[in-house]
MIFIKE-815534 format. One line per 8 residues: number of its first residue (from 1); their letters; for each residue x, y, z of N, C-alpha, C. Coordinates in pm, whole numbers. Example, Ala and Ser with C-alpha at 12.3 -4.5 7.8 and 13.67 -1.06 7.14 Angstrom:
1> as> 1319,-569,780,1230,-450,780,1320,-330,780 | 1285,-225,708,1367,-106,714,1290,3,787
//
This chain:
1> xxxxxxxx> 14671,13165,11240,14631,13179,11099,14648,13049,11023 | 14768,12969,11054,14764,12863,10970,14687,12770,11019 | 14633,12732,11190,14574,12686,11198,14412,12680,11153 | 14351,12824,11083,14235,12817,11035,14272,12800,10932 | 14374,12819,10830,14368,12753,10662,14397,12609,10677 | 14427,12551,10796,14440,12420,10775,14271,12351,10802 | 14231,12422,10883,14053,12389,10920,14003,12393,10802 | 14007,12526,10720,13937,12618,10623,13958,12466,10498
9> xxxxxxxx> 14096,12423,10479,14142,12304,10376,14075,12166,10379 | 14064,12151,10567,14003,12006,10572,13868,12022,10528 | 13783,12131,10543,13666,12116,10513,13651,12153,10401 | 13715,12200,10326,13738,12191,10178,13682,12052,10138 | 13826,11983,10143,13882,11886,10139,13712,11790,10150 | 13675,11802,10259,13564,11723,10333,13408,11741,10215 | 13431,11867,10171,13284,11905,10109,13284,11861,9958 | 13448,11832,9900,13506,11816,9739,13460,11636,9772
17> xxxxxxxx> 13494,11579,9871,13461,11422,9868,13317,11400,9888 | 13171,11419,9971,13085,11441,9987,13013,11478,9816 | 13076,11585,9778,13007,11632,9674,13044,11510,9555 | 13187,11459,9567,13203,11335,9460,13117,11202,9467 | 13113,11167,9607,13062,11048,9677,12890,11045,9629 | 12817,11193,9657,12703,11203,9586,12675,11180,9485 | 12798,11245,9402,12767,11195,9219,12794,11081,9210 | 12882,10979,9288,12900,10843,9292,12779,10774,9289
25> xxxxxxxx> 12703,10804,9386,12594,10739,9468,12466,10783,9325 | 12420,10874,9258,12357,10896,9158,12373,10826,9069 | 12474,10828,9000,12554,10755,8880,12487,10586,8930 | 12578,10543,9023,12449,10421,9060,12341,10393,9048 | 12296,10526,9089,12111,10495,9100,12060,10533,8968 | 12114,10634,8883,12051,10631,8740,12119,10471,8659 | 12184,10421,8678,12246,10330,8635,12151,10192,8651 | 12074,10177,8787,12009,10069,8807,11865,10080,8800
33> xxxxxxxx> 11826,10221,8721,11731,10262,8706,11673,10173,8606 | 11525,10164,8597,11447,10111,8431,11343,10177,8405 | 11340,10196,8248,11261,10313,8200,11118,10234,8136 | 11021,10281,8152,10909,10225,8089,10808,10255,8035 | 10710,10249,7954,10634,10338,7874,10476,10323,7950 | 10410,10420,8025,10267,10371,8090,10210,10376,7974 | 10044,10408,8014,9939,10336,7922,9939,10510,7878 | 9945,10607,7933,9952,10753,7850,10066,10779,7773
41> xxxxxxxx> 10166,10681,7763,10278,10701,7645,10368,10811,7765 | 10361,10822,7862,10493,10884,7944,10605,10789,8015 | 10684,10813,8043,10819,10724,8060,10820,10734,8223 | 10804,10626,8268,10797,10593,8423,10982,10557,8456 | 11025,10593,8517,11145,10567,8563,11158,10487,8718 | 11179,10363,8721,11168,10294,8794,11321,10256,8879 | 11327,10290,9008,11422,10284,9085,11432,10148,9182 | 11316,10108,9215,11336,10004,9271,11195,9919,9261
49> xxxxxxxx> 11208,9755,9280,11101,9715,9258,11095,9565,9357 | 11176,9651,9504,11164,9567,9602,11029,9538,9687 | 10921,9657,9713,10801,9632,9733,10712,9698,9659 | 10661,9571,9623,10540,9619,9493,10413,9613,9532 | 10318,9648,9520,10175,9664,9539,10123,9663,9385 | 10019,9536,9415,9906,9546,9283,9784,9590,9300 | 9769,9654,9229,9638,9695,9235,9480,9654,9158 | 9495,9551,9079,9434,9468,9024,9459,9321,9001
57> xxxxxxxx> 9416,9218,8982,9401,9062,8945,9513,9039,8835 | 9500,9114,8743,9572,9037,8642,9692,9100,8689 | 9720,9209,8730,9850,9239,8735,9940,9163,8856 | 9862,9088,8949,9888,9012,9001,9959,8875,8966 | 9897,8821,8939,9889,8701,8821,10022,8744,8782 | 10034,8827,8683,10148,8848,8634,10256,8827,8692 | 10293,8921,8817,10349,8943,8921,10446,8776,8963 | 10339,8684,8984,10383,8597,9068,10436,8474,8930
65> xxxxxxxx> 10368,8521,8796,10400,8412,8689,10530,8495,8683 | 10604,8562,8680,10726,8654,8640,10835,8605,8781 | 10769,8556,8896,10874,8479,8980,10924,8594,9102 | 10845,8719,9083,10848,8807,9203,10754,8812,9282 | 10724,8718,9300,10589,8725,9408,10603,8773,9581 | 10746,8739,9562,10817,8734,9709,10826,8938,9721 | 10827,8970,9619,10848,9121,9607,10702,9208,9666 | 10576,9120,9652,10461,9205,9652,10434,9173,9791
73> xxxxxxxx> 10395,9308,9833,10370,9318,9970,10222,9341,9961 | 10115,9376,9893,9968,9403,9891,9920,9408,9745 | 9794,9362,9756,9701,9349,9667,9541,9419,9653 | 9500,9433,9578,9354,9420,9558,9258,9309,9570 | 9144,9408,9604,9048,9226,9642,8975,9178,9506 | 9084,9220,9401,9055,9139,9265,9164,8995,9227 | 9220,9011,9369,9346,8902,9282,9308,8785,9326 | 9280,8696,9277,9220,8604,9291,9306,8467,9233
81> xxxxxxxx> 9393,8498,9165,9502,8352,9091,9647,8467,9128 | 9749,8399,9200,9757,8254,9223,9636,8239,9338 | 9651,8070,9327,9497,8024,9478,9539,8080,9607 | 9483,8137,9658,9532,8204,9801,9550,8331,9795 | 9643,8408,9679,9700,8505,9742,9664,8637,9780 | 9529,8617,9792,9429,8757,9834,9395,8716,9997 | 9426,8577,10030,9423,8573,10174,9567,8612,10271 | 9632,8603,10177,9835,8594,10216,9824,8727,10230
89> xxxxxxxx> 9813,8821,10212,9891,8949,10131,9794,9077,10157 | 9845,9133,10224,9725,9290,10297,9657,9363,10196 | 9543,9370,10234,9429,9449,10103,9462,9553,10118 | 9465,9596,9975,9435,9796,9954,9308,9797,9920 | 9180,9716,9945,9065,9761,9893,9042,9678,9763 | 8929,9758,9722,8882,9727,9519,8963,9828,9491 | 8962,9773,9363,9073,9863,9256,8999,9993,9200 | 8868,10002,9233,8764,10128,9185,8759,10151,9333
97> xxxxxxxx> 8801,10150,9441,8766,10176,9560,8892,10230,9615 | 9028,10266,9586,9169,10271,9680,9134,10433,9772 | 9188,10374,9828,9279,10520,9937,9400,10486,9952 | 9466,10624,9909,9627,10641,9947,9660,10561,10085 | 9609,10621,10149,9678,10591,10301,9684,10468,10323 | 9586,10365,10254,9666,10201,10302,9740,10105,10246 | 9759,10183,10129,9891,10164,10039,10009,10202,10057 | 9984,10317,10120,10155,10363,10154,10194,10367,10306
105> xxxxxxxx> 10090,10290,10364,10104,10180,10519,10179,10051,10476 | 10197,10050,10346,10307,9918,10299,10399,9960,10276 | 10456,10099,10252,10597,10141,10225,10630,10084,10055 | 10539,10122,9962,10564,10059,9864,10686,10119,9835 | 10777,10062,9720,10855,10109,9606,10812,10121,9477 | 10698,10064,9452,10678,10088,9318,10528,10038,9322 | 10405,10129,9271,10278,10024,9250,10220,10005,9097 | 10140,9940,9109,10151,9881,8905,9973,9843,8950
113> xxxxxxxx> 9933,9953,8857,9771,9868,8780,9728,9921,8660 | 9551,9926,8623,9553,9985,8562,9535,10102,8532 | 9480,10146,8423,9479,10327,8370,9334,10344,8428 | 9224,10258,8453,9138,10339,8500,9095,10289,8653 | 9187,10298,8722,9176,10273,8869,9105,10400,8942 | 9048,10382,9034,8955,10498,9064,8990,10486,9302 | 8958,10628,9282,8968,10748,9224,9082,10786,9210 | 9114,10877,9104,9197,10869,9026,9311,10976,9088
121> xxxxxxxx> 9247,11058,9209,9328,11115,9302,9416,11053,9399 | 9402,10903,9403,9482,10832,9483,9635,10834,9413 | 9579,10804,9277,9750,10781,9230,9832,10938,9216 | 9758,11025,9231,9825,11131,9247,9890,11160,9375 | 9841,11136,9511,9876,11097,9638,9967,11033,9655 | 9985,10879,9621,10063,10847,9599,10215,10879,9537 | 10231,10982,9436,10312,11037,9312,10350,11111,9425 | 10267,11219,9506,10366,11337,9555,10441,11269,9690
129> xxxxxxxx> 10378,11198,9684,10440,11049,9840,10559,11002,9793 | 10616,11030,9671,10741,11023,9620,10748,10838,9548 | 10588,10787,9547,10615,10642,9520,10583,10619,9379 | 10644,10541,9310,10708,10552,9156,10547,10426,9124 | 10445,10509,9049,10309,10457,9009,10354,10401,8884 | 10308,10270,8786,10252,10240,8676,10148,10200,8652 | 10068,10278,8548,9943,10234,8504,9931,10193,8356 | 9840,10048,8324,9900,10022,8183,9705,10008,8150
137> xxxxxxxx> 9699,9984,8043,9605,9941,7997,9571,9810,8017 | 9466,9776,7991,9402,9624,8026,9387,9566,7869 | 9443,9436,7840,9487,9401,7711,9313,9373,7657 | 9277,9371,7543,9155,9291,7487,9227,9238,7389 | 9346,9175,7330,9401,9106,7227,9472,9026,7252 | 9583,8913,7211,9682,8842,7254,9847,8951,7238 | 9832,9008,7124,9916,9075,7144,9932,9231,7241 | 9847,9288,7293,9832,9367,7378,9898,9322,7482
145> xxxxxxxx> 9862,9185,7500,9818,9091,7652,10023,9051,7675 | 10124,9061,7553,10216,9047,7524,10321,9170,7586 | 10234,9281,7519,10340,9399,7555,10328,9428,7688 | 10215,9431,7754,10157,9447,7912,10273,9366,8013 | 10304,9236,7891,10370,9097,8007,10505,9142,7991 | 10544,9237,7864,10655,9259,7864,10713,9396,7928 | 10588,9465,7972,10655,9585,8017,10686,9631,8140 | 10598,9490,8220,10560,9450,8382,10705,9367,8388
153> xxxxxxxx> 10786,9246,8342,10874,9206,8342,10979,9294,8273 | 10980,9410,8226,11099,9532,8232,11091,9589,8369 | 10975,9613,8412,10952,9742,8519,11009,9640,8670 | 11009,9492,8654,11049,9438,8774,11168,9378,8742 | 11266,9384,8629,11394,9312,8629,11405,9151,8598 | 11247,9142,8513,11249,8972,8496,11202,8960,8354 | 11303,9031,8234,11253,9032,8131,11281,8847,8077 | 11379,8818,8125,11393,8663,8093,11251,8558,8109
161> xxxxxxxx> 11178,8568,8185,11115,8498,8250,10979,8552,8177 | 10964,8710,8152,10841,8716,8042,10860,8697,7913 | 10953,8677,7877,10984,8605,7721,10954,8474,7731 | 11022,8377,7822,10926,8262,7848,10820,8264,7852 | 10736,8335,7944,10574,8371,7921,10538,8374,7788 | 10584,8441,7709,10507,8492,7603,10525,8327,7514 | 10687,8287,7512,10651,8167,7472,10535,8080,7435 | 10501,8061,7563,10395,7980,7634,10263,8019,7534
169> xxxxxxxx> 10295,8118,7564,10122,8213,7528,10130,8192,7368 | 10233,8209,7285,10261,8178,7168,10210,8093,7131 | 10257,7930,7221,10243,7807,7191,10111,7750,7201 | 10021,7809,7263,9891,7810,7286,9832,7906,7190 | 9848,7967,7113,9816,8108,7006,9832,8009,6893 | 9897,7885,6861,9947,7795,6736,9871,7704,6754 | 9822,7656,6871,9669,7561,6863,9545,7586,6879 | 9562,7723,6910,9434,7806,6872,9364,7791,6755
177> xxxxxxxx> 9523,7830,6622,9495,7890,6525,9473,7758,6438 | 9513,7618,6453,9505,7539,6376,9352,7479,6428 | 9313,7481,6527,9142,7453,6568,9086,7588,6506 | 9100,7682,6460,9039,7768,6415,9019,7740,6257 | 9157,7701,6224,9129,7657,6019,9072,7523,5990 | 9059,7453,6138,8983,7344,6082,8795,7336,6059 | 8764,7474,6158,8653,7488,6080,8628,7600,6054 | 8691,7650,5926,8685,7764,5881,8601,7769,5806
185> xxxxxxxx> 8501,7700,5755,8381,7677,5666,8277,7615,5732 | 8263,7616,5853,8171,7629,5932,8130,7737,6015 | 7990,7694,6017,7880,7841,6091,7984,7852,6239 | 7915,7997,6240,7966,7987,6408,7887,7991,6535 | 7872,7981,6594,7816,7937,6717,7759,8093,6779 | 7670,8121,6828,7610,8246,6930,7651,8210,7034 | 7708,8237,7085,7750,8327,7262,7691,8418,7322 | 7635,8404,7434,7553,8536,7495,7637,8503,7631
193> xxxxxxxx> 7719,8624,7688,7761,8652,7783,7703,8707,7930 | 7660,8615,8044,7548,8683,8129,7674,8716,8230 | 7602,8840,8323,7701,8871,8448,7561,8857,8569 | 7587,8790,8666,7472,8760,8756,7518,8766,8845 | 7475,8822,8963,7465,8878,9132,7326,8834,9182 | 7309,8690,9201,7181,8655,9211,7059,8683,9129 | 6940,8714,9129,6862,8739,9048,6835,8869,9021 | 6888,8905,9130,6881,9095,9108,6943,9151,9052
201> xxxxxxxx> 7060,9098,9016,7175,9207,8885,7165,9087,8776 | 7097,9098,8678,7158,9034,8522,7161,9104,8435 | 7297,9125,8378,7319,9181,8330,7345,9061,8166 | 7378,9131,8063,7447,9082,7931,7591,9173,7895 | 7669,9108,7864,7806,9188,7803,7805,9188,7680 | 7826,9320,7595,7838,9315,7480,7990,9359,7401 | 8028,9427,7298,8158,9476,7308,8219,9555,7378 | 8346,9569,7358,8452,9647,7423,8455,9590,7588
209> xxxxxxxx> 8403,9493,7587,8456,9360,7749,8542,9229,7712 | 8567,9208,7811,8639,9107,7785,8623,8988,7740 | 8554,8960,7785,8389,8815,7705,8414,8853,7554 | 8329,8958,7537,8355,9003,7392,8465,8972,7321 | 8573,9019,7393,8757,9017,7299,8774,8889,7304 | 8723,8797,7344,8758,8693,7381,8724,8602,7281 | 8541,8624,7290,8431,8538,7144,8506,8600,7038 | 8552,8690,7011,8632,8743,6884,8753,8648,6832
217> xxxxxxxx> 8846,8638,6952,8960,8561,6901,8918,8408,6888 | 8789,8374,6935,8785,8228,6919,8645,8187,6817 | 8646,8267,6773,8561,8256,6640,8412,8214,6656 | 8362,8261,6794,8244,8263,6813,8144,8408,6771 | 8021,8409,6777,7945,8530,6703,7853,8612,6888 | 7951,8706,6884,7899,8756,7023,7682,8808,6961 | 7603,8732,7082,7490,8740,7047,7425,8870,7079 | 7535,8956,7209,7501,9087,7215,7591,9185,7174
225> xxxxxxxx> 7628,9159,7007,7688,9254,6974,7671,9418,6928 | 7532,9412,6944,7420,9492,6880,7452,9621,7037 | 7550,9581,7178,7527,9702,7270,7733,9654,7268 | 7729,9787,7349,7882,9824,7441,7845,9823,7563 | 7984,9720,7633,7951,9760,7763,7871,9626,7828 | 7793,9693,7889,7660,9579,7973,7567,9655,7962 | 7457,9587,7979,7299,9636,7970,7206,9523,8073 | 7153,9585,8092,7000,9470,8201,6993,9376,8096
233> xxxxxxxx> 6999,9263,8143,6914,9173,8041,6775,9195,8039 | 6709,9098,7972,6548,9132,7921,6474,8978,7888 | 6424,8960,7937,6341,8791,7814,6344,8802,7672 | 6293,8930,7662,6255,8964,7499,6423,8970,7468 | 6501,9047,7521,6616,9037,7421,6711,8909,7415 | 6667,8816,7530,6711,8693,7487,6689,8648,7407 | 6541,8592,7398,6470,8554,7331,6527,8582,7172 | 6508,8714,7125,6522,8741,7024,6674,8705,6958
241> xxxxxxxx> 6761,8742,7053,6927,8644,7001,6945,8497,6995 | 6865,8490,7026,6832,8296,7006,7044,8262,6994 | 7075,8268,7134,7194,8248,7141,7249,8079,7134 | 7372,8032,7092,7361,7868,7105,7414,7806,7195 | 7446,7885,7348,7565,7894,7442,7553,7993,7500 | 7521,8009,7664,7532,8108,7737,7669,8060,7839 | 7763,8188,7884,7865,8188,7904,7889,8278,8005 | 7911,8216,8101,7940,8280,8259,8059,8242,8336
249> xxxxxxxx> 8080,8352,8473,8172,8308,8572,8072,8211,8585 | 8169,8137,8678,8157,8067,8804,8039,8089,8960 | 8112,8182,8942,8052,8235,9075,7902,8313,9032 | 7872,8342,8903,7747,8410,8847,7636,8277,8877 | 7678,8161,8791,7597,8049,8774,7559,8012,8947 | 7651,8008,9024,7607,7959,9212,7501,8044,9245 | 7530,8159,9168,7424,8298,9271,7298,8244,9233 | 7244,8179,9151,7126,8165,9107,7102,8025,9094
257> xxxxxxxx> 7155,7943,9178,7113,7829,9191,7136,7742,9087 | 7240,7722,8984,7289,7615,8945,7264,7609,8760 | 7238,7529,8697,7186,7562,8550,7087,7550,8560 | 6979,7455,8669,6813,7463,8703,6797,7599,8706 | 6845,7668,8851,6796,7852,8901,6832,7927,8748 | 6925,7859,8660,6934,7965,8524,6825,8003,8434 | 6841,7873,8409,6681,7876,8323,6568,7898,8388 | 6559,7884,8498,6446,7952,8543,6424,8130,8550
265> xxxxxxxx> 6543,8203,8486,6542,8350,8461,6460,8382,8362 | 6432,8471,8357,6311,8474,8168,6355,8511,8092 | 6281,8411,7994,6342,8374,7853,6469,8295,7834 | 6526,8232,7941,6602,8169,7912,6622,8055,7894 | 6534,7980,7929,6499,7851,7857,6422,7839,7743 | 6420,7934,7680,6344,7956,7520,6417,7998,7418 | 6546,7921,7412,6685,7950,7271,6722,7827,7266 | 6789,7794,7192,6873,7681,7160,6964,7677,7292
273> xxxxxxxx> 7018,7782,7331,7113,7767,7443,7058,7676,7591 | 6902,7734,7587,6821,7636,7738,6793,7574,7730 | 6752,7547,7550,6647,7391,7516,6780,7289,7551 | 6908,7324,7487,6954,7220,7492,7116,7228,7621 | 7035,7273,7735,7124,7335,7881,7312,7343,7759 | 7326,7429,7758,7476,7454,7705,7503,7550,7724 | 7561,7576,7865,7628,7649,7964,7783,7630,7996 | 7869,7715,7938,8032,7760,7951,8060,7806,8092
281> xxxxxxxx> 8090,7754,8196,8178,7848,8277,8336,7868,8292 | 8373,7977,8278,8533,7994,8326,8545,8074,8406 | 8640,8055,8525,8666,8136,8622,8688,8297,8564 | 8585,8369,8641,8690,8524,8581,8805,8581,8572 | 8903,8605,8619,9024,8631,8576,9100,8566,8502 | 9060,8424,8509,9095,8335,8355,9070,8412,8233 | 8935,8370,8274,8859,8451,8089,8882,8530,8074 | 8918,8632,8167,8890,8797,8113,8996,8865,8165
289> xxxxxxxx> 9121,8827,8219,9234,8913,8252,9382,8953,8165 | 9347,8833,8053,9423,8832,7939,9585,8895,8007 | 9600,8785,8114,9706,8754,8182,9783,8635,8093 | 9908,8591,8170,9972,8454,8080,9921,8401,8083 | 9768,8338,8143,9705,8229,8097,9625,8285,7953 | 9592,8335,7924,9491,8393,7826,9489,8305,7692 | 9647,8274,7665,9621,8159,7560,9528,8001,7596 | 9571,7980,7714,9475,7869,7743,9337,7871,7758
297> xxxxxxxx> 9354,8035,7803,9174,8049,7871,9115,8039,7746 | 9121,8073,7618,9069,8104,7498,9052,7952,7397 | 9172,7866,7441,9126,7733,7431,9018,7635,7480 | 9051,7696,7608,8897,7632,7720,8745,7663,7667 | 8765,7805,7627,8635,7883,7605,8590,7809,7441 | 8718,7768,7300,8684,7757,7239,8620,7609,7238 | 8680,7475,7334,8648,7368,7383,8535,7362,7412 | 8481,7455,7524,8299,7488,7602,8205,7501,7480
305> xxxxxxxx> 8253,7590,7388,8161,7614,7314,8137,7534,7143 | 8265,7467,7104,8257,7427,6978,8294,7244,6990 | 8352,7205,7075,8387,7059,7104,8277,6960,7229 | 8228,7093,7315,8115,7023,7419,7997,7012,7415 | 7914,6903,7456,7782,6895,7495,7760,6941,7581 | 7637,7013,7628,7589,7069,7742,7657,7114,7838 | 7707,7102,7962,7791,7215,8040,7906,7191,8095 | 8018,7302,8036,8144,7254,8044,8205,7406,8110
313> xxxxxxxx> 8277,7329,8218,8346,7420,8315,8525,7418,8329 | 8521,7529,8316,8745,7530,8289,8722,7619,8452 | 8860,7624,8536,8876,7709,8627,9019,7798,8598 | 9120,7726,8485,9220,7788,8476,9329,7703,8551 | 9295,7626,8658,9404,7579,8734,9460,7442,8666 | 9595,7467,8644,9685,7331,8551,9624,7215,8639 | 9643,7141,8537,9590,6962,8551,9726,6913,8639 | 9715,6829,8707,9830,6776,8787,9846,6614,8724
321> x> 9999,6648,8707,10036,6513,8586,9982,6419,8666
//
């Protein structure tokens, strides 16, 4: 008999430490937890943010300007800055294209993009896969572009390092604004935004894109402000915006053979913009990811269009002293 109350005690004994050691082990883990607000205003609780997966360009970007780059184990085939790291780093696909299953062939801990990543059943897959999702919105402002940098450097433990960011972005937001009051009594310039896939996709961007948010903060007059979105271009509706500056990727202007193959599209050598070739390129995720570069990109763009003659190209990548 006493030998089973002494059994009956140790395992007492055994199940009272176990059950403490657990609440030990919790108390830790809510402790090293971080709480964060997604783009639906719900509170993401973030446990670890040892392997990360991006699922878009800018959030990339971010990623590696915040000094965790060493943390991301996969990307999207949107990430395109830093140089390389869409060749380094295992694809999950396009960011309108994912499947669960080759995302969580990385063993993520945590994945981060945006709110309208598609299909939209992946991130639910993911969720019951027990892997801790954030989805934020995609900034169109400088200050949007702020809270995004600040909520990605909460969610990874590098809020130091996005306050520096924002710095930066600040300090570039103060020479924005003083090239902006110096011609504040001057006309502003037309911008027409083309998106080109060779000759077969031309498109125009009008509001609510990023082009758009962009001619906004830099005090240019978007020439297709009259649509949302994108639309086919047209001759006639060139024509008729008599734009003073057409403004493209990079990679749009190659598809079509150069600023010669441009103007040779219709109607586009019949504006001020073809008569007198004044063609902007900036790399896309520069211009339009309203990542930590975004203060510069918006300098570049205001440079292309209000300080240059004929065709001026930014890529985003720092000048080497």
């Amino acid at each position: 008999m006493q030998i089973l109350q002494s059994i009956l005690f140790k395992a007492w004994i055994l199940s009272v430490s176990l059950f403490i050691l657990f609440g030990m082990l919790l108390c830790i883990a809510v402790a090293d937890s971080i709480e964060v607000t997604d783009a639906d205003g719900n509170t993401v609780v973030i446990t670890s943010s040892e392997r990360i997966v991006s699922l878009n360009g800018s959030t990339t970007e971010i990623l590696f300007a915040l000094e965790v780059g060493d943390n991301v184990v996969g990307c999207d085939a949107s990430s395109t800055y830093p140089k390389g790291v869409r060749e380094k780093l295992p694809s999950v696909g396009y960011q309108y294209g994912l499947n669960a299953e080759g995302i969580l062939s990385l063993n993520p801990t945590l994945v981060i993009g945006r709110i309208d990543v598609r299909p939209p059943q992946v991130v639910q897959q993911l969720r019951m896969a027990g892997v801790t999702v954030l989805l934020l919105e995609e900034p169109r402002s400088f200050e949007t572009a702020k809270q995004r940098l600040q909520t990605i450097g909460k969610a990874v433990g590098s809020k130091e390092q996005a306050e520096k960011l924002i710095e930066a972005l600040d300090a570039d937001i103060k020479k924005l604004e003083i090239k902006l009051a110096s011609r504040k009594e001057q006309s502003k310039q037309k911008a027409l935004f083309l998106y080109l896939r060779g000759t077969q996709t031309t498109l125009v961007l009008g509001t609510d894109t990023a082009p758009g948010a962009m001619f906004d903060i830099i005090g240019a007059e978007n020439a297709a402000a009259n649509i949302e979105g994108s639309k086919p271009m047209t001759a006639e509706a060139v024509i008729a915006a008599q734009p003073d500056v057409y403004v493209l990727f990079p990679t749009s202007l190659k598809s079509v053979g150069g600023i010669d193959g441009l103007l040779k599209l219709p109607g586009l050598a019949h504006t001020p913009a073809g008569q007198n070739r004044r063609v902007v390129t900036l790399d896309g995720q520069y211009l339009s990811g309203f990542g930590p570069r975004c203060g510069r990109a918006a300098l570049d763009l205001f440079r292309g269009i209000y300080e240059t003659k004929g065709y001026f190209a930014a890529t985003g990548e720092k000048e080497k002293p």
